[in-house]
C-alpha positions as a Markdown table, in Angstrom:
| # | Residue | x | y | z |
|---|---|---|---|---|
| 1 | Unk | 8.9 | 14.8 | -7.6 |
| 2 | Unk | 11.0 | 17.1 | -4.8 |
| 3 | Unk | 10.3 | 16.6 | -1.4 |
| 4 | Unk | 7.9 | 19.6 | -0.8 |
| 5 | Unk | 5.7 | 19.4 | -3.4 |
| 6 | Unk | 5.3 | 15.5 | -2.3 |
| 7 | Unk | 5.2 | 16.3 | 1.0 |
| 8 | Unk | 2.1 | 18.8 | 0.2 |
| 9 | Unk | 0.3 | 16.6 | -2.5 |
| 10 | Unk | 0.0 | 13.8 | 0.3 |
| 11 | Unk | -1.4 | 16.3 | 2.7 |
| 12 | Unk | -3.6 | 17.3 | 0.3 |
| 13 | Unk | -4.9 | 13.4 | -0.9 |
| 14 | Unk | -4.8 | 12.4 | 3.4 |
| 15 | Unk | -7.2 | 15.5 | 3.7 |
| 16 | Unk | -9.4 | 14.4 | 0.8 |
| 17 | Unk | -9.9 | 11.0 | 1.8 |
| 18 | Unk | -10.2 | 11.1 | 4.8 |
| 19 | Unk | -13.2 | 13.8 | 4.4 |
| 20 | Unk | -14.6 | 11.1 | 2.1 |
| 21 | Unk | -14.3 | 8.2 | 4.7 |
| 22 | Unk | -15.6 | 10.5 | 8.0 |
| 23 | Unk | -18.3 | 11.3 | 5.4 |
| 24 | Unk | -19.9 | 8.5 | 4.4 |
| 25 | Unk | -18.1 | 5.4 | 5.0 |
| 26 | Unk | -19.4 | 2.2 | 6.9 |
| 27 | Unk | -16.5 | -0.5 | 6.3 |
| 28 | Unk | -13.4 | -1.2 | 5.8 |
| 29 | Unk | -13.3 | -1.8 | 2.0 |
| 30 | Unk | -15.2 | 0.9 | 1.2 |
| 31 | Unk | -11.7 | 3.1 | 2.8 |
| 32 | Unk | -9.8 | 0.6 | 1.0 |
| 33 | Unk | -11.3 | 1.7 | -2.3 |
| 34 | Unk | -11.3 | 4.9 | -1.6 |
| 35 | Unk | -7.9 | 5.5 | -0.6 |
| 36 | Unk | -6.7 | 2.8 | -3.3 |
| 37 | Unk | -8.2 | 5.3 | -6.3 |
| 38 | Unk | -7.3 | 8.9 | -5.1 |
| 39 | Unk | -3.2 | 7.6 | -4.1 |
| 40 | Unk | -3.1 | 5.6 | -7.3 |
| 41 | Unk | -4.4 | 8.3 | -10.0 |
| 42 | Unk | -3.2 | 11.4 | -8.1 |
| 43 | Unk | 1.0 | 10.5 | -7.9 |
| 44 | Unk | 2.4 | 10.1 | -11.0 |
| 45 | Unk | 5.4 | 7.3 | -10.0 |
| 46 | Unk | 2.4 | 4.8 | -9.3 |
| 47 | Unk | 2.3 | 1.9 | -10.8 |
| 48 | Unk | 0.5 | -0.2 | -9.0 |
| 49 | Unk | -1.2 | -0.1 | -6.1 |
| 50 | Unk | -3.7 | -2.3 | -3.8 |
| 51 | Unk | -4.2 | -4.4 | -0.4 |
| 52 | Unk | -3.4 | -7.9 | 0.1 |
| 53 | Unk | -5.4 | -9.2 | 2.9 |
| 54 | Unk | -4.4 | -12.1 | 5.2 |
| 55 | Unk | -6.9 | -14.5 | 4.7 |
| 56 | Unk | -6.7 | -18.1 | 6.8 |
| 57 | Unk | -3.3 | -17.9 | 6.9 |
| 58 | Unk | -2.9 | -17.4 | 2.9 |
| 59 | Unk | -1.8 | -13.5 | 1.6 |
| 60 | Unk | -4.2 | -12.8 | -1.6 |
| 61 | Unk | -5.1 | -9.9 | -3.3 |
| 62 | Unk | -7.8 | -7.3 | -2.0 |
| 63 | Unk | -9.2 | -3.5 | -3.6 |
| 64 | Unk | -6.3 | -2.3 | -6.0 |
| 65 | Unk | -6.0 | -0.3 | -8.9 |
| 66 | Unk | -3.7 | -1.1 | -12.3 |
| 67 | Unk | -2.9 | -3.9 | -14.1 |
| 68 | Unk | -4.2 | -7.6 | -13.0 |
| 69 | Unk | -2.3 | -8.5 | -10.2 |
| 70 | Unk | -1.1 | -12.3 | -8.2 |
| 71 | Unk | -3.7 | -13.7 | -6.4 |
| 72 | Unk | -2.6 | -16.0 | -4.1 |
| 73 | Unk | 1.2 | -14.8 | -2.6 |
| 74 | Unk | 3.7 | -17.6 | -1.2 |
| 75 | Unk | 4.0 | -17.7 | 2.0 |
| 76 | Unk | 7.1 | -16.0 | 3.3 |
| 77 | Unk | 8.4 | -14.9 | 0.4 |
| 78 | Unk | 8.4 | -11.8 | -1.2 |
| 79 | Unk | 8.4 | -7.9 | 0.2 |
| 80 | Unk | 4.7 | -8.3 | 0.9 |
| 81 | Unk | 5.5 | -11.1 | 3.4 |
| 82 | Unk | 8.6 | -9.6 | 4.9 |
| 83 | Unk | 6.5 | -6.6 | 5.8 |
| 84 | Unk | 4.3 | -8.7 | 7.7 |
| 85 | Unk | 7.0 | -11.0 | 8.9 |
| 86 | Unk | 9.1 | -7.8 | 10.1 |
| 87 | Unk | 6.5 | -5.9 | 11.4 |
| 88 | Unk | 6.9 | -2.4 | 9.8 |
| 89 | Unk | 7.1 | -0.8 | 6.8 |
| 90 | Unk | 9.7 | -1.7 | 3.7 |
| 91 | Unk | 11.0 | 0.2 | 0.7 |
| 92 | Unk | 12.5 | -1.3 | -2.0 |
| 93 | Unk | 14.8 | 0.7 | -4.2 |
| 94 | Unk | 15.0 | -2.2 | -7.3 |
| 95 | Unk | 13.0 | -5.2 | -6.7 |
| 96 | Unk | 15.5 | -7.6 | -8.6 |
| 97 | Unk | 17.7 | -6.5 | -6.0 |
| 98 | Unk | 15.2 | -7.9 | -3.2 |
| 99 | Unk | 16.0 | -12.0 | -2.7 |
| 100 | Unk | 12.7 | -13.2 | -3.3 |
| 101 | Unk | 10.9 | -10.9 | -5.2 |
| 102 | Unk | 7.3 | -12.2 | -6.6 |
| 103 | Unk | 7.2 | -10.1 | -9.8 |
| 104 | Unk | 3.4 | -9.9 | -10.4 |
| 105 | Unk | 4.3 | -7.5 | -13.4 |
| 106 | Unk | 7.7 | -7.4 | -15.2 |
| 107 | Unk | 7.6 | -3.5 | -15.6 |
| 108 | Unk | 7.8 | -3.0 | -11.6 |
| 109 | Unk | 10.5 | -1.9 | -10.4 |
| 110 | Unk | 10.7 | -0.2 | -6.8 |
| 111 | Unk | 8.0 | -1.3 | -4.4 |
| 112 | Unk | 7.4 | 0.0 | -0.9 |
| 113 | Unk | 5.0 | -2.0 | 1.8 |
| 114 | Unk | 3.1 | -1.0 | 4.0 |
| 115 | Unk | 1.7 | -3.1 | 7.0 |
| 116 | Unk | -2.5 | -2.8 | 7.6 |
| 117 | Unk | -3.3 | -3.1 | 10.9 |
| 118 | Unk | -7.0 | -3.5 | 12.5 |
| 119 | Unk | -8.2 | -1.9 | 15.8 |
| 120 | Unk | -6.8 | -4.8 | 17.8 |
| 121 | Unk | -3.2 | -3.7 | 16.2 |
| 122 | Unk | -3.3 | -7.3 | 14.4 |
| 123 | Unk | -1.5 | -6.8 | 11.0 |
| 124 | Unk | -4.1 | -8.1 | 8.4 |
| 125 | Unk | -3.0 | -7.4 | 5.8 |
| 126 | Unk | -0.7 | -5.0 | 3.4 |
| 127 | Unk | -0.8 | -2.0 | 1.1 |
| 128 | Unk | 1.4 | -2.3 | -1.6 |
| 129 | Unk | 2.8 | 0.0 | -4.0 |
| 130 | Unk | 4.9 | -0.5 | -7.4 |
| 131 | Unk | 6.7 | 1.5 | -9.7 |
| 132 | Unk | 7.8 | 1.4 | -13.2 |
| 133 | Unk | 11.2 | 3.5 | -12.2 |
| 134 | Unk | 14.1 | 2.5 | -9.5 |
| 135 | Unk | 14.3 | 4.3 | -6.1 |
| 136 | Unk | 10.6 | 5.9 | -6.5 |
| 137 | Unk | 10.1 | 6.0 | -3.0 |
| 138 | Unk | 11.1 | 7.4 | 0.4 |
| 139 | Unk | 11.0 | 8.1 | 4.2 |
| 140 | Unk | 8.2 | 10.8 | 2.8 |
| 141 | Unk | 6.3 | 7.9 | 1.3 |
| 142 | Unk | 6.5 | 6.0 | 4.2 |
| 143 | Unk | 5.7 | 8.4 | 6.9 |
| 144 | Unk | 1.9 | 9.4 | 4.4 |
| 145 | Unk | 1.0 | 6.2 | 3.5 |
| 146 | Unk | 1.2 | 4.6 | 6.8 |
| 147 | Unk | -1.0 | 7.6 | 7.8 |
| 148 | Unk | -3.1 | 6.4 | 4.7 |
| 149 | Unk | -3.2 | 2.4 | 6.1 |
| 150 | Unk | -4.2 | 4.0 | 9.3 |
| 151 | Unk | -7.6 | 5.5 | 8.1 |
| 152 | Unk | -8.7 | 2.1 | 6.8 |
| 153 | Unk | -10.1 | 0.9 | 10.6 |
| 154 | Unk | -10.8 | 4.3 | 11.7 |
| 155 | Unk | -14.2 | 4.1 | 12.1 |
| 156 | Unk | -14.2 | 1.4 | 14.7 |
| 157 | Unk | -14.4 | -1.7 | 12.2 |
């Protein structure tokens, strides 16, 4: 996809949901869901793509949307922990490229992560997206989906 038509599909979905959520949400996984369904069937080069919530101390698997995914991620280890453990987003051009990788499904192949904060700032959690193609995602991705995270807690939860 080029860069402008991305740019405006994600303007487009951001819009969207975030009617939905101002609408008629009242909690956080509601926004999840919500979020998780329009991103996931409205760009092609997703794969996969759902929350893992910190959960005493343990990263497991919250709303999503494709194919089953890992429950329970080791600690450390992984992109989904290096977001958290780094603070900030990551993409991942080819995941067998990334020490570490936790390959939940054999057909991903370029993730990016996205760190989910609360109202207190307090990461708690990530949004994670996979592809079936290398190099699927960019600074565009990045800048929209952390945009995306942040509607998730809007409401005050």
């Amino acid at each position: 996809m080029n860069p402008e038509k991305k740019e405006k599909r994600y303007q487009r979905l951001y819009i969207q949901v975030k009617d939905l959520i101002e609408k008629s949400s009242n909690n956080p996984f509601s926004n999840m869901s919500t979020a998780l369904a329009v991103l996931h069937h409205k760009m092609d080069y997703f794969f996969w793509t759902g929350f893992y919530l910190l959960q005493n101390d343990r990263l497991q698997v919250g709303p999503y949307q494709g194919a089953l995914a890992c429950i329970d991620l080791k600690k450390n280890t992984g992109v989904c922990w290096s977001a958290i453990n780094k603070n900030e987003t990551i993409i991942v051009p080819d995941v067998h490229n990334f020490p570490g990788h936790i390959a939940c499904d054999s057909r991903s192949r370029s993730e990016i992560v996205v760190p989910l904060r609360n109202k207190e700032n307090k990461i708690v959690g990530v949004l994670d997206v996979d592809s079936s193609t290398l190099d699927s995602f960019d600074y565009t991705d990045a800048g929209w989906l952390e945009k995306f995270v942040g509607l998730v807690y809007e409401q005050g939860f």
